[in-house]
N, C-alpha and C positions, 0 to 999 in steps of 0.2 A: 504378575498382576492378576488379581480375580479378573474374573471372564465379566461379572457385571457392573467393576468399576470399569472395565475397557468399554462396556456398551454405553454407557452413560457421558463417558469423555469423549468417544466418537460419536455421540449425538449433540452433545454440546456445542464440537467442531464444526458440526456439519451448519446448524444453524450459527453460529456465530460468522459464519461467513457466507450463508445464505442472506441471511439480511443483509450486509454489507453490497456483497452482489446483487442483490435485488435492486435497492436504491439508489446506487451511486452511478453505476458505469452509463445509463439510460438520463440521469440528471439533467446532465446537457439539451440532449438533444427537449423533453420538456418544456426547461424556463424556455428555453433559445423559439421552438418552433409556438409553442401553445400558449406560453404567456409572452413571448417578446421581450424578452429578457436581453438585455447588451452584453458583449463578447466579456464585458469587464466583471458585470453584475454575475454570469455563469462562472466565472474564472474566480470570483470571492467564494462563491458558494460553494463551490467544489474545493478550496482550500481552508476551509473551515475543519475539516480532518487534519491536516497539518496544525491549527490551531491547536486541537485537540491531543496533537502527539506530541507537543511542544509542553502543555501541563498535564500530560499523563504522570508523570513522573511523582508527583502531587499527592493523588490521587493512592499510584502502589506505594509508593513510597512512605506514607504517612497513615495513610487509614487500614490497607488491609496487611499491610505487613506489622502493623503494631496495636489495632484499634479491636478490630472488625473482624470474624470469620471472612477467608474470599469468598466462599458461595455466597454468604448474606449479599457482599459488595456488589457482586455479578449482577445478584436477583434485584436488587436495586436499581443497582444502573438500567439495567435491560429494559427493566418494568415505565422505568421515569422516561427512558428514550421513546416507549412506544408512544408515552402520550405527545411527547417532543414531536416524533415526527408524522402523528396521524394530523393532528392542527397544522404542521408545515404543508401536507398535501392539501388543505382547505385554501388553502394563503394564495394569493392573485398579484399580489406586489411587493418589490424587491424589500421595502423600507418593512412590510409585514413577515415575510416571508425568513428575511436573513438572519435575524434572531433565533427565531425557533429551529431553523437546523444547524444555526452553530450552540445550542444549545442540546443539541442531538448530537454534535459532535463530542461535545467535551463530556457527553456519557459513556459516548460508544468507546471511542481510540482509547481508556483506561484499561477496559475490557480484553484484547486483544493481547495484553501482557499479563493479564489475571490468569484468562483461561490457558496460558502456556504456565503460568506459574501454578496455579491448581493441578495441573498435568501433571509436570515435575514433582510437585509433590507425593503424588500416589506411586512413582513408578521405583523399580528398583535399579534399572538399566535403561536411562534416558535417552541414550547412542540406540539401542537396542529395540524401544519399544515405542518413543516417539511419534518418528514417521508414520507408521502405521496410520496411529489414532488425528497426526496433524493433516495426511493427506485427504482428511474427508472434509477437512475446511475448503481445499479448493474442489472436492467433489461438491459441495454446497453452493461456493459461487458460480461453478460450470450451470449445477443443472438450474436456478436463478436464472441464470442468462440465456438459457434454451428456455425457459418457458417463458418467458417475458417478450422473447423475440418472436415465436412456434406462434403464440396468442395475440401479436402485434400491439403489445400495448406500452411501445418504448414514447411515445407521444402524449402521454397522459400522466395522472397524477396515481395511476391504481398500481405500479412499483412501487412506490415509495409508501401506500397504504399497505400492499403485501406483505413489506420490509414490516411496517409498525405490527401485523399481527403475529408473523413468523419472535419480533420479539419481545412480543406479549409472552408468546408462548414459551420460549427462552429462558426468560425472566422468571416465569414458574416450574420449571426443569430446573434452574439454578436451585431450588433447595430442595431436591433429590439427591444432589453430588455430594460426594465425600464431605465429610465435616475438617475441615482447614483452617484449622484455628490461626489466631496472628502468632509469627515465631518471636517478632519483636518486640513481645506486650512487652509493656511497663518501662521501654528504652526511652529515652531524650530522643526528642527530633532534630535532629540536625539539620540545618540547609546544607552544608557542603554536602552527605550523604543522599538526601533525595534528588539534588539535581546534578549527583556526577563529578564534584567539583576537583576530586583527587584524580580523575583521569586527565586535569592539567598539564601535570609532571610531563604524560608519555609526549606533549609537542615540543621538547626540549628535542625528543628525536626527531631530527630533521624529515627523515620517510614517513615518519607517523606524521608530521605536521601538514608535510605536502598531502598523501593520503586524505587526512580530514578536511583539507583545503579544498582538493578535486573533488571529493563525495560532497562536499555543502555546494558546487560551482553546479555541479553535472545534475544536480536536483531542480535547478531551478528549468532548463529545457525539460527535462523531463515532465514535466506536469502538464505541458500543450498535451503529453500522450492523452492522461490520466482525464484528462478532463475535456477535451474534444474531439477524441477519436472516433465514438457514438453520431455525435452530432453533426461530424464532416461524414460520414458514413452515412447518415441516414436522407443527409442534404443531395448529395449524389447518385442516390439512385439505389444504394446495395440495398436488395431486399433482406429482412432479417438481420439486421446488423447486431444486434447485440447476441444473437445463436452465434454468427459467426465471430465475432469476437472472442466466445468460450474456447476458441481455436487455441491463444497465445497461453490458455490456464493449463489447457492439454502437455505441449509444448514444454511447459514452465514445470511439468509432472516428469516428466523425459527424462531432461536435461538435468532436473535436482539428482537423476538415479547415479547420471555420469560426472557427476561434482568431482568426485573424490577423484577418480580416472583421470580428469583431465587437469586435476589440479597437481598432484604430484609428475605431471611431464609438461605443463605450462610454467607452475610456480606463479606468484602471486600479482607478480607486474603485466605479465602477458595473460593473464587472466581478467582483471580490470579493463589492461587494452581490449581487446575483445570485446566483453561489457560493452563498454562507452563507443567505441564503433558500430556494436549492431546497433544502438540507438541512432547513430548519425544514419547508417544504411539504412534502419525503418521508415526515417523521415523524408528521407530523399526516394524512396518507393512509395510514401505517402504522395508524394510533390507530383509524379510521375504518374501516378495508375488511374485509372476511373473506373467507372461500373461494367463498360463493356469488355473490350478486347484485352486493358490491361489492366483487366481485374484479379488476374494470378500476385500482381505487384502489392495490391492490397492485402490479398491474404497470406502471401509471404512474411508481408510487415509485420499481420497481426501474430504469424507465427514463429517469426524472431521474438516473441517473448520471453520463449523460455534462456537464451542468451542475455537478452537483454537484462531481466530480472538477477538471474542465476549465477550468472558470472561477476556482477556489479554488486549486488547485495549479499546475498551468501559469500562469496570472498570475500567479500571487503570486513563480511562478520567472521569469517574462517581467521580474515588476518590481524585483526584486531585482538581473538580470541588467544592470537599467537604470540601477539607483542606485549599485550599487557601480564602485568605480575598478578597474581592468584589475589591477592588482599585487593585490587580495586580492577576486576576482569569485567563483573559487571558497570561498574560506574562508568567504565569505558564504551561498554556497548551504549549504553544510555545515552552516554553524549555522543557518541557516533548517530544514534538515532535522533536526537535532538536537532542534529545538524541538518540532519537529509530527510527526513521523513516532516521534521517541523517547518525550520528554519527555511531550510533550500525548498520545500515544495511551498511553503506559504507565498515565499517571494514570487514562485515561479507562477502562481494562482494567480496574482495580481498581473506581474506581465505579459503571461500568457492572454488575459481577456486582452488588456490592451493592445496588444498584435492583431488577434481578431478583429476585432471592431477597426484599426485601423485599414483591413483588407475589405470591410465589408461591403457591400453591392445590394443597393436596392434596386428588383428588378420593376418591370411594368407592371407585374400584377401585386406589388406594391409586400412583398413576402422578401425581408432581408433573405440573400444572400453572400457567399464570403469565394474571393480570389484563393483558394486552398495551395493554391501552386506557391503562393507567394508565402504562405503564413506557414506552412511546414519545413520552408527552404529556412527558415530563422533558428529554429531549433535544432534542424541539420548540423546550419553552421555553429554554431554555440555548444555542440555536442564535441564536435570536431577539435573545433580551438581547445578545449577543454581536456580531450583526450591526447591529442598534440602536446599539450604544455607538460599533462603527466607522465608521455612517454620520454620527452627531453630532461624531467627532474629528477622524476624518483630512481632512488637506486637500489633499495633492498633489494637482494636477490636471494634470501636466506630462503631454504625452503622450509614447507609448513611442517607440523607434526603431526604423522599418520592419522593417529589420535585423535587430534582436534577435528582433523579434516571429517572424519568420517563420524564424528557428535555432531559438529554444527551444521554438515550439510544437509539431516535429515528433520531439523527444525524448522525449517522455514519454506514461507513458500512463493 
């Protein structure tokens, strides 16, 4: 690959998940402390992404793989979200406010499959040259969260305005990039092909079904992470919480190097277990630690990221990668994705607020606060039963292909 499409795709990288970092991981704590936002009304807004990853499919599926150059797509999307979500940072109430950043969602989460498939397309050696260019996506949301924290401005509305100019500027870098014409001009739209529907077939196998069954179950605790770790952090006392949170990204950089190492002497069931354990362990150090003496419990949790993430998603895509046949490999990730990223975090959005709120504590000086003990021991448990059910079901024990493992482990992050 030329030296300055590489510069340009890891610039793209970098802010495409600078913004993301910027606005999301800080959300919480925001609506929660500055506007008074309820455990439920945080927990909608923050799954408004899963909204978004649910009709992404839509979006690639239809317009830029058969319509549209992807950079045009990009520069669009990016351009339309900034104005999406400079007006959400002005917004003061939930009935104002939750439109325009789920209308910010369903710009952004398209994007995130673009700029890996815009990648893809320039390179000659995907396994090869990938990683490189994707790990400056999580150098982008690291240093977001170092400055947003360094600055103290996790309690305001000026992340979420940073986020809107970081992709302003995005938006007009998209038509610098490669010209990426659509491959499927002038094809028939199918709905079975945009939403996956041939990757059916593979829950006739029983491990793939269990598999798909745990991954949409174990999405739903997961999102207490995603969406009130900031805010029980910031409620508590940690100084800095969103710097130290860039901890688990660090972590999640590691742990992606040691994929392939651990996955050919684990193989694919004790891989997942793993996964879905550190999540039950993170939460129950969650349940456990506070700001002073056992504040090591906190940062531990945030630093189980890189398992938590690594082992549960990258495998689960290593083994997907493995089971499906070549003619529908992708429609299979899609709906693997659909599941967990949409479906499973959307639900989990919902009941995640309501857990919240139902722990919540108004004190004397009349400033909600929430019983944390209580509200992260739910997720614990739900991670648990979840990991439990798939250690007792699943059986495949075939292991992966060298190959695959060491493609898909340097994709993702």
């Amino acid at each position: 690959m030329h030296i300055a499409v590489r510069s340009k795709l890891s610039v793209m990288m970098f802010l495409q998940y600078f913004v993301w970092g910027a606005w999301y991981v800080t959300l919480g704590t925001w609506l929660g402390r500055t506007l008074h936002f309820s455990g439920q009304q945080i927990g909608l807004a923050a799954g408004t992404t899963a909204i978004g990853a649910i009709i992404a499919p839509f979006f690639v599926g239809m317009i830029a793989d058969r319509f549209l150059a992807t950079e045009h797509v990009l520069s669009a999307l990016h351009l339309l979200g900034a104005v999406f979500l400079y007006f959400a940072s002005t917004r003061t109430s939930f009935a104002s406010f939750y439109p325009l950043i789920l209308a910010y969602a369903l710009c952004y989460m398209p994007t995130v499959s673009l700029t890996n498939s815009i990648s893809f397309r320039q390179m000659n050696d995907a396994g090869a040259e990938f990683g490189a260019i994707r790990v400056l996506g999580t150098l982008g949301w690291i240093i977001a969260g170092l400055l947003i924290g360094k600055l103290g401005l996790e309690s305001s509305a000026l992340p979420m305005r940073m986020a809107s100019v970081a992709s302003l500027a995005l938006g007009l870098f998209c038509l610098a990039l490669p010209h990426t014409p659509p491959l499927g001009k002038g094809q028939i739209v199918k709905v079975r092909d945009v939403l996956g529907f041939d990757a059916f077939k593979l829950l006739a196998d029983r491990s793939f079904a269990i598999f798909a069954l745990t991954s949409f179950l174990i999405c739903i605790p997961l999102q207490f992470y995603y969406a009130f770790t900031n805010p029980f952090l910031n409620e508590i006392g940690v100084t800095n919480a969103a710097g130290r949170m860039t901890l688990g990204q660090m972590s999640e950089v590691a742990f992606m190097l040691l994929i392939p190492w651990f996955f050919r002497r684990l193989g694919v069931k004790y891989m997942l277990v793993i996964g879905m354990l550190a999540w039950t362990t993170r939460y129950l150090l969650f349940a456990t630690g506070n700001s002073g003496p056992l504040v090591w419990m906190l940062y531990s949790g945030i630093l189980l990221h890189g398992i938590c993430y690594d082992f549960f998603f990258v495998t689960g895509q290593i083994y997907v990668d493995r089971k499906a046949p070549d003619n529908i490999r992708a429609a299979a990730q899609g709906f693997i994705t659909f599941l967990t990223y949409g479906v499973g975090m959307a639900i989990g959005s919902w009941i995640s607020g309501r857990v919240v709120d139902l722990y919540r504590v108004t004190s004397s000086d009349s400033i909600a606060r929430h019983n944390w003990h209580s509200i992260w021991i739910v997720p614990a448990a739900a991670s648990f039963l979840v990991m439990a059910a798939f250690l007792l079901f699943f059986r495949d024990q075939a292991s992966a292909k060298p190959e695959s493992v060491e493609a898909v482990a340097v994709t993702t992050t």
